[in-house]
BAPA-906268 format. One record per residue: z, y, x of N, C-alpha, C in turn; residue in one letter. Coordinates in steps of 0.05 Angstrom, whole numbers, plus 5000, padded with zeros to 4 digits. Last residue first. Layout:
BEGIN
ZYXZYXZYXa/...
# end
This chain:
BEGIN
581811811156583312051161582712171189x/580111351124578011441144578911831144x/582511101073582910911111580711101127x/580711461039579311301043579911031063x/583911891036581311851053579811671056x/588111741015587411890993584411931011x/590811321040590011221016588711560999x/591311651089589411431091589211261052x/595711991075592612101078590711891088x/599011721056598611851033595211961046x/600611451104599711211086598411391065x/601911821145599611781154599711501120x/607811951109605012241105603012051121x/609711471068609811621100607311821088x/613311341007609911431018610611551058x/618711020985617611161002615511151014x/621610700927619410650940619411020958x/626610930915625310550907623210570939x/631411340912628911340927628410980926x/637311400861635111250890632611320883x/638111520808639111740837638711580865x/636611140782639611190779639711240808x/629911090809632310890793634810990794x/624111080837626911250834627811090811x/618510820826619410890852622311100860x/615610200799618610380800618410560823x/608010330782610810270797612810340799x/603110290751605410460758607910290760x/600609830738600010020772600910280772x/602409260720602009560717601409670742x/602808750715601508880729600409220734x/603308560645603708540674602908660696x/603008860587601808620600603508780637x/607508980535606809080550604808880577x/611308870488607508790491606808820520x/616008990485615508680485613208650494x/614609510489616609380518616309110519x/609009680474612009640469612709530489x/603309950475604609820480608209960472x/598610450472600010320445600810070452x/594110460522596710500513596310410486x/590610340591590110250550593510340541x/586210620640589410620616588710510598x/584210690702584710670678586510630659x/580410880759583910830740582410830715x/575710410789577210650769579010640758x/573109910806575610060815575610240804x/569709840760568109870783570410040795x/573009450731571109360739569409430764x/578709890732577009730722575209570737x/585509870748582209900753580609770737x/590810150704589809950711587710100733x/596310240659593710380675593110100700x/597610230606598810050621596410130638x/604310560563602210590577601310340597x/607610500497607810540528604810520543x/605411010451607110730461606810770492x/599711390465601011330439603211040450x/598712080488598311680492600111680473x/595312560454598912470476597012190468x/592713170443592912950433593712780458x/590113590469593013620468594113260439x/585113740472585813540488588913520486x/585413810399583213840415585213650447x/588414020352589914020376587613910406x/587413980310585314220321586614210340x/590413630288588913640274587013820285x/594313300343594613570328592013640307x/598612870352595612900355594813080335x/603012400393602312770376599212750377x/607411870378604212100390604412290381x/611011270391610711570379608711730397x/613010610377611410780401610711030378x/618810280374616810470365615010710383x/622709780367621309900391619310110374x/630409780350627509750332625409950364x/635109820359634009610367631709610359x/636110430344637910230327635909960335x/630010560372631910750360633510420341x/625810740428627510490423630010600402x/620111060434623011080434623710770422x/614511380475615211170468618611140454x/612411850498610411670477612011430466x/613512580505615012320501612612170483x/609112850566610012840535611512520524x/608313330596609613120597609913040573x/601713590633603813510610606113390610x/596313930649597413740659601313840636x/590914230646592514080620594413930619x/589614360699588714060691590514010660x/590714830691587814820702586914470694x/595814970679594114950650591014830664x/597715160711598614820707597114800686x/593615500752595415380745595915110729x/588315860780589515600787592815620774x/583416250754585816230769587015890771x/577316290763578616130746580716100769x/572116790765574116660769576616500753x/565116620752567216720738569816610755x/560116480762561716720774563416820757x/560815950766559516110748558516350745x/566815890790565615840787563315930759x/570916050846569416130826568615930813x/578515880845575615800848573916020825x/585715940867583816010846580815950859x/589215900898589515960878588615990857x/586615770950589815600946590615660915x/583416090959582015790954583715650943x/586816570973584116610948583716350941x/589216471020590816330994588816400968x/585016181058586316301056587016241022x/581915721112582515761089584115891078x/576415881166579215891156579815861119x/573215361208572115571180575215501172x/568615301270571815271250572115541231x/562615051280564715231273566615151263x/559814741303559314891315561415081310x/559614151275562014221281562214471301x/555414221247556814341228559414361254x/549314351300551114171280554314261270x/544014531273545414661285547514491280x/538614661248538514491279540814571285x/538115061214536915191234537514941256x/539714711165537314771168536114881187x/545414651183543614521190540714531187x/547515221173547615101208545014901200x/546215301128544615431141544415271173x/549614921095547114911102545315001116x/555115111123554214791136551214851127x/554815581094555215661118553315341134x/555715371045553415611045553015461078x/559715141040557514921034555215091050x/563615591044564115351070560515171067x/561815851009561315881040561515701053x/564115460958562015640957560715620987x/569415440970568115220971565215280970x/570516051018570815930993569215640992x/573216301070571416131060572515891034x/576816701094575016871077573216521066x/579616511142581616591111580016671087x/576216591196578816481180578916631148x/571016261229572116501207574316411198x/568716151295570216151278571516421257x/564615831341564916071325567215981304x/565115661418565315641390565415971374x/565615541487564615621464565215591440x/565315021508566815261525566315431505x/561714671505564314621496566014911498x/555114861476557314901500560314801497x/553214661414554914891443556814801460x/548914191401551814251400553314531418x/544014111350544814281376547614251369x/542513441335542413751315543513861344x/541012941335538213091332538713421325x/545212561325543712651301540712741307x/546812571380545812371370544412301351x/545513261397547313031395544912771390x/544413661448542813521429544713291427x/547814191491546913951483546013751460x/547414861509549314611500547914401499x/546915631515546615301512548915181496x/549216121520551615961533549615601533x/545316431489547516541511548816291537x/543316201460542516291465543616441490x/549515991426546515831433545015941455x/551016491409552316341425549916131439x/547216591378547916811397549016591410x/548016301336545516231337545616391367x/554116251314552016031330549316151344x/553716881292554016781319553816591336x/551316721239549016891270550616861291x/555016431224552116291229550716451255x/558316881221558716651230556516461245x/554717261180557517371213556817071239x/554117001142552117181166553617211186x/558616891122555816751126554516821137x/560917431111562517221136560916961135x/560118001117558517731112559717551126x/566218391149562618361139561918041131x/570218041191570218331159566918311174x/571717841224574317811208572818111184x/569717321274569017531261571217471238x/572317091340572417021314572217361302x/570116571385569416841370569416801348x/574116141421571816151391572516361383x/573315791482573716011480573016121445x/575915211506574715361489574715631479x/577815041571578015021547576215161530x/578715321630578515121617580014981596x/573215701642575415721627576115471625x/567815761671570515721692573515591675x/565816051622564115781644566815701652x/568616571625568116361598568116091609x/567316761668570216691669570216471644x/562116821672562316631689565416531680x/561217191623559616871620561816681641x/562717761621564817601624563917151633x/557817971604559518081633561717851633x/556217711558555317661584556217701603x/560517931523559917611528558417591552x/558418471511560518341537561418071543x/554818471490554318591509556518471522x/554418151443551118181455551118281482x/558618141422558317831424555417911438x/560918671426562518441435560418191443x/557818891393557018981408558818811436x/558318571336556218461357556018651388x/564718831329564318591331560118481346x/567719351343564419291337564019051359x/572819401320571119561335568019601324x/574618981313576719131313575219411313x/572918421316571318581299573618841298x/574618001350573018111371572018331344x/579517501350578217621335577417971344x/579116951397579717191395578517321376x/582616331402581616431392582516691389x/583315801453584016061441582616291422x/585415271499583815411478584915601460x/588815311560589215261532586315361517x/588115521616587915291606587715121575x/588916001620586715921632585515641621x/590716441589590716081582588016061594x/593816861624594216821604593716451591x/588216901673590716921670592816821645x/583416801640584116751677587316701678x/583316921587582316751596582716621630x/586317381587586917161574585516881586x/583717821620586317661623587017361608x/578817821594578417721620581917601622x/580018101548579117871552578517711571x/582018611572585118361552583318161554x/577818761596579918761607582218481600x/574418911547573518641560575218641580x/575519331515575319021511575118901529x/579019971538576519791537578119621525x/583220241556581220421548578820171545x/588919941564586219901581584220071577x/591620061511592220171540590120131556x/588020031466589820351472590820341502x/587119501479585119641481585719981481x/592019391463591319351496589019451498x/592419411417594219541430593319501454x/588219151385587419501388590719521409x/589118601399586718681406587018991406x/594518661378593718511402590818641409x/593218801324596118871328594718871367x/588718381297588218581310590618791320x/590817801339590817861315589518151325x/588217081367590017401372589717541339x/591516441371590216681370591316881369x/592915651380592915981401590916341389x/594515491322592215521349593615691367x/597514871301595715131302594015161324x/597814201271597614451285596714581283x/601513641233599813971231600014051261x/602613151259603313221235601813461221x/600912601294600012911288600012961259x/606412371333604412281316603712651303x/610912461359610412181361607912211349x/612412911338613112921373612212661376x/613412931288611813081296611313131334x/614312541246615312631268613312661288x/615712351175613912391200615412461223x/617612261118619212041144617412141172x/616512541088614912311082616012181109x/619812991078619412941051617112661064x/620913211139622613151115622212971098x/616513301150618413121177619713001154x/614613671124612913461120615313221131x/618314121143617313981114616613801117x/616614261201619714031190619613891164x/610414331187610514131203615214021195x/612114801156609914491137610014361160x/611615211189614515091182613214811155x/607715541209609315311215611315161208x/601315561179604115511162605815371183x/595815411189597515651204599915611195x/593614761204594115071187596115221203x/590314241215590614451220591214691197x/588713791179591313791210591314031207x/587713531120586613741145589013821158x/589213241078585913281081585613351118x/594513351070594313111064590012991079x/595113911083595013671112595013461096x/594914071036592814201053592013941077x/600614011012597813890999594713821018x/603014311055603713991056601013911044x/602214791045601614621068601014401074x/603914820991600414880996599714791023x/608614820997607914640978604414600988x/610215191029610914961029609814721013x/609015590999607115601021606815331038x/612215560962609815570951608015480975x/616315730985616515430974614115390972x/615716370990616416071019615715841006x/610516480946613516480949613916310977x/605016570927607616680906609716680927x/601516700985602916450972604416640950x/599217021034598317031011599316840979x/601816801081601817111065601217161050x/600416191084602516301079602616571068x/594316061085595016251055597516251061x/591015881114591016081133592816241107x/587515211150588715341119591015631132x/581914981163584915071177585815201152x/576714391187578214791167581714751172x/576514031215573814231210574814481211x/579613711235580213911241578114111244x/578613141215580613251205581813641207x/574013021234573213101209576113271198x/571812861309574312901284573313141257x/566512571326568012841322570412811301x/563212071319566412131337568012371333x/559212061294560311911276563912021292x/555512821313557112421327559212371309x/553413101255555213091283554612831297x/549913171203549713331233550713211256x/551612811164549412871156548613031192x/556612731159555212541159552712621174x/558013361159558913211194557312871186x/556913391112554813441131555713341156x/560813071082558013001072556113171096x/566113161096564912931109562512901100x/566813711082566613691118564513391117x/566713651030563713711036564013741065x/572013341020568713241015566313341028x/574913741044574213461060572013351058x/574814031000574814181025572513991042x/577213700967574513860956573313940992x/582713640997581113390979577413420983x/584814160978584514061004582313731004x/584614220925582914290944581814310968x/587513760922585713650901584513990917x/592813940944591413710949589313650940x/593314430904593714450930592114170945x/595614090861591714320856591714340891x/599313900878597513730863595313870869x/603414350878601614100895600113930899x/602414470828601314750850600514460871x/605814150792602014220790601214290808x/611314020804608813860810606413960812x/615514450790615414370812613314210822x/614514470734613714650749613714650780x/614813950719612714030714612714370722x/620513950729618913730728615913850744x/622514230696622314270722621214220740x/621614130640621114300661620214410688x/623613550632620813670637620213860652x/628113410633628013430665625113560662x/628813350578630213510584629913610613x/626312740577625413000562626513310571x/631212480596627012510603626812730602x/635812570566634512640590631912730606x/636512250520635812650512634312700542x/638211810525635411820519634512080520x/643311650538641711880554638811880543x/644811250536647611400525645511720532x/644010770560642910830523644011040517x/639710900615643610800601641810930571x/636310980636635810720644639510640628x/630011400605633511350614632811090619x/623511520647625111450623628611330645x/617911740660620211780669620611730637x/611311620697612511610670615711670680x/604411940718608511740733609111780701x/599512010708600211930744602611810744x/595311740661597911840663598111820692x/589212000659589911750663592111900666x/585712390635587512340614589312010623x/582712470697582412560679583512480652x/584312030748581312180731583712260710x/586112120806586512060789584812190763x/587211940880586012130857585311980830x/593511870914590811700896589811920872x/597312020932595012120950592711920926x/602311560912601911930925599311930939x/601711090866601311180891600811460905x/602911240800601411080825602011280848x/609511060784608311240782605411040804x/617011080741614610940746612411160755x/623711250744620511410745618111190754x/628411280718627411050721624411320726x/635811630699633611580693631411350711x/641911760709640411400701638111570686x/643811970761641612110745640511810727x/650611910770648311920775646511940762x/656811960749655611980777653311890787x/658211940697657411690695656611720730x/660612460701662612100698660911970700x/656312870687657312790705658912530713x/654812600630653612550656654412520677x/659312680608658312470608656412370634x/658813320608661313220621660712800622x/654513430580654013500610657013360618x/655613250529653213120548653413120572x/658213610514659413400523657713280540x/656814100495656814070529657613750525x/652214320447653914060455654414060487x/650714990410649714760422652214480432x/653415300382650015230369649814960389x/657915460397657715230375654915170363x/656116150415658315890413658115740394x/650416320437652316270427653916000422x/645416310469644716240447646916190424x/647316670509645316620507644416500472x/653316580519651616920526649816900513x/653416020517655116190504653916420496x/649715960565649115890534650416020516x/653316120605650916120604649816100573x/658715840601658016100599655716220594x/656515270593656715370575658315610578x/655415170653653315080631654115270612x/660615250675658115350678656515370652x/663414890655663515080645661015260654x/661414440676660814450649661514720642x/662214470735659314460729659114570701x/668014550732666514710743664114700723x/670014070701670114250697668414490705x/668513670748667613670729666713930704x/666113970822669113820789667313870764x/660913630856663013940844664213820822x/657313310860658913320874661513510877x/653413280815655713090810657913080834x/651113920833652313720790654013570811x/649813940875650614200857651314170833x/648713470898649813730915651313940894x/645113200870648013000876649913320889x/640413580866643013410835646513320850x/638913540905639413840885642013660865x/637413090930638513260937640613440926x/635612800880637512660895639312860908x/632213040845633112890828635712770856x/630313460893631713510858633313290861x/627613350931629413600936631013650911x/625812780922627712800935629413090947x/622612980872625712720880627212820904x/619213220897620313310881622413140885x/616612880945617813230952619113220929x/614512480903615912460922618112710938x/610512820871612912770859614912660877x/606313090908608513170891610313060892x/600412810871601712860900603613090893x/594312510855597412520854599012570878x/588812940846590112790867593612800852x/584913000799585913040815588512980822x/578812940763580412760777581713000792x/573213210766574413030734576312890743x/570913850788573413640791573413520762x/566514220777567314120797569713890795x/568914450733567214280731566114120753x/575514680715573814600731571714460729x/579014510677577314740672576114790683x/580213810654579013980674578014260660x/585613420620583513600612583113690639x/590913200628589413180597587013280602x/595112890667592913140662590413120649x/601112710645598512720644597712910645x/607312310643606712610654603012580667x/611512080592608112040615607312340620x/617611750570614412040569613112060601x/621211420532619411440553617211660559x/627711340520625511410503623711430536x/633210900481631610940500629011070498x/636910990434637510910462635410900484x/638711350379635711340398637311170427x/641811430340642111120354639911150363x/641211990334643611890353643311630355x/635212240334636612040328639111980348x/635412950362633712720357635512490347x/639113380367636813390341635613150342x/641613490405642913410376641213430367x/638013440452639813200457642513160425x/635913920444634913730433636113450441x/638514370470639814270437637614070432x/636214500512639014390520640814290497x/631214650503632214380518634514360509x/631215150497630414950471631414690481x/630715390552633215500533632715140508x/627414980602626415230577629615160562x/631614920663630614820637630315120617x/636814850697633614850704632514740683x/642514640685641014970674638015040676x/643514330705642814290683641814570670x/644414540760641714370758640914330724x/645715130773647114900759644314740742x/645015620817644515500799644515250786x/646615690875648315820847647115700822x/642515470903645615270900647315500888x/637515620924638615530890641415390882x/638615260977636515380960637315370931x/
# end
């Protein structure tokens, strides 16, 4: 991936001359990567998650493969054809890049909390500083990438997160304490993603909350980036469904619906559960007229059969088909007091439910006696990228949490000095000042006090080493990142 591109090259142009502009007896500098601000009002916190995937496709993979494992010469000339073209000869310094290489590893140091811990609002998540005096330009210089490779997963987890909250506030409120919460919603935005990586990124965030998505390839990802294994333990799954490609081509050969639906179900997966999207046509003339001709093979099926509407009111669509299904097929009174269907049964929308619907949809079930796990509700890349709110849409990028990196601390000719920015109308763009020391408080909340030094600094930080001179310190498994971001209740 990217292996024409020369890792020192992954960087805004301005980077690559600020290793001659700052103090040459600078030996050590530190910068905190913060999300300064919500444009969301819904969210004052979101989820750390990321930086692990990052390390280890950059700072170990990417680096040791395409910098320090190629000749010296190679890498540096690189560098400076590029620049040459770009900003010309003698504006900038390769030596750096020939230093680096010799020294054969990344001496930077990343302190951070814990992957899956949601995080309020101007609390720093990880710090990165040099760990050789010969590199203080570094930090600063990995921003970029840094920070383009982190936010999306982050916002990605912090909706998946949002998602969860409101499965676990009505499955409180409707189901048996027993129903799994993990496999309310299904995430459905590969086609809709910027990019493969993207979709990779939005999977992984997604299953930190919720098993189920359509993305297969977030099940080797995941294998990858948190030690899982997907033949021992439940990493992601899909489903069995149809598309309309399936539904109108056998309906061109059979001259009907209810032929392909009888197959599938007798023949095809008699045994598996399956979902059929039945709106190709005329979606209630499906759920009023041929649901019945077919009742006994449904009855007989064994497994679940979930009608799935794909265009009109997908609040109305959905709900009214509980209420048909009910009426058709029964079921049983849980423990709550709310109706359950038929096991053999279900409704399901994919790709159309916003945080909006999804809430819409759970109140109607329960105001009509209906319990929330009556449906499976799809997530598509509209939710992966952007929220209403107000009715205004608010796209999703790295600006959504203000999220930063900024240098707070330097060590220049043995003297410790903590450095800030705080812009006179710079409003949330005002930086921690010295080193940082985040904490809980009183009532468990992150927290921070900064304007420390290396001599001041108190004990106990709850940012932790977790990378050191091109090691992995510390490793998150994917079931530790979704039991510390659930609560222990995944």
């Amino acid at each position: 991936m990217y292996d024409y591109i020369n890792p020192m090259l992954m960087c805004d142009f301005y980077k690559t001359v600020h290793s001659d502009m700052i103090n040459p007896k600078m030996t050590k500098s530190v910068s905190y990567y913060t999300p300064r601000m919500s444009r969301i009002k819904r969210w004052d916190s979101v989820v750390n998650f990321g930086l692990q995937m990052f390390i280890k496709t950059y700072l170990t993979d990417f680096f040791n493969k395409n910098f320090f494992e190629r000749p010296e010469d190679e890498v540096t000339g690189e560098f400076e054809r590029v620049l040459d073209a770009s900003l010309g000869k003698g504006v900038y310094n390769s030596e750096k890049i020939r230093k680096l290489h010799r020294l054969g590893y990344l001496p930077v140091e990343i302190t951070a909390l814990p992957e899956g811990v949601k995080v309020p609002i101007h609390v720093p998540m990880f710090s990165i500083s040099n760990t050789h005096k010969d590199f203080a330009w570094l930090p600063q210089a990995l921003e970029s990438l840094i920070s383009a490779e982190i936010w999306y997963p982050q916002i990605t987890a912090t909706v998946g997160a949002t998602y969860r909250e409101i499965v676990n506030k009505y499955y409180s409120l409707t189901c048996d304490d027993n129903i799994s919460r993990s496999k309310a919603l299904g995430a459905f935005d590969f086609r809709g993603d910027t990019c493969f990586e993207a979709s990779l990124k939005a999977g992984a965030g997604w299953c930190l909350s919720f098993e189920n998505t359509a993305t297969v390839p977030v099940i080797p990802y995941l294998e990858k980036m948190f030690n899982c294994d997907c033949t021992k333990e439940s990493v992601a799954f899909g489903a069995v469904s149809t598309e309309h490609f399936v539904m109108c081509s056998n309906y061109a050969c059979d001259g009907d619906e209810i032929t392909f639906l009888k197959k599938m179900l007798t023949e095809l997966y008699p045994n598996t559960s399956f979902s059929a999207v039945l709106d190709s046509y005329d979606y209630w003339n499906i759920i009023d007229n041929i649901l019945p001709q077919i009742h006994d093979e449904i009855m007989n099926h064994n497994g679940c059969m979930l009608m799935r509407g794909d265009s009109g009111d997908c609040v109305e669509v959905i709900t009214k088909t509980v209420f048909k299904l009910w009426e058709q097929f029964g079921g049983t009174v849980n423990s709550k007091g709310y109706k359950v269907l038929d096991p053999h049964v279900k409704a399901i929308y994919g790709d159309s439910i916003t945080v909006q619907r999804c809430e819409e949809i759970y109140g109607i079930l329960m105001k009509n006696g209906f319990a929330c796990s009556n449906v499976a509700l799809g997530v598509g890349s509209f939710s992966m990228h952007c929220i209403e709110e107000d009715s205004i849409l608010k796209p999703f990028t790295r600006d959504t949490f203000g999220c930063a990196i900024k240098a707070c601390y330097a060590e220049i000719d043995g003297k410790e000095y903590p450095i800030f920015k705080n812009p006179k109308e710079g409003g949330f763009k005002k930086s921690q000042k010295g080193l940082c020391y985040v904490y809980r408080d009183e009532n468990g909340k992150l927290n921070y006090k900064d304007n420390f030094t290396a001599s001041t600094i108190p004990d106990g930080n709850l940012l932790e080493p977790v990378f050191r001179d091109g090691k992995l310190l510390k490793e998150y498994t994917l079931s530790e990142i979704r039991q510390t971001l659930n609560d222990g209740n995944f």
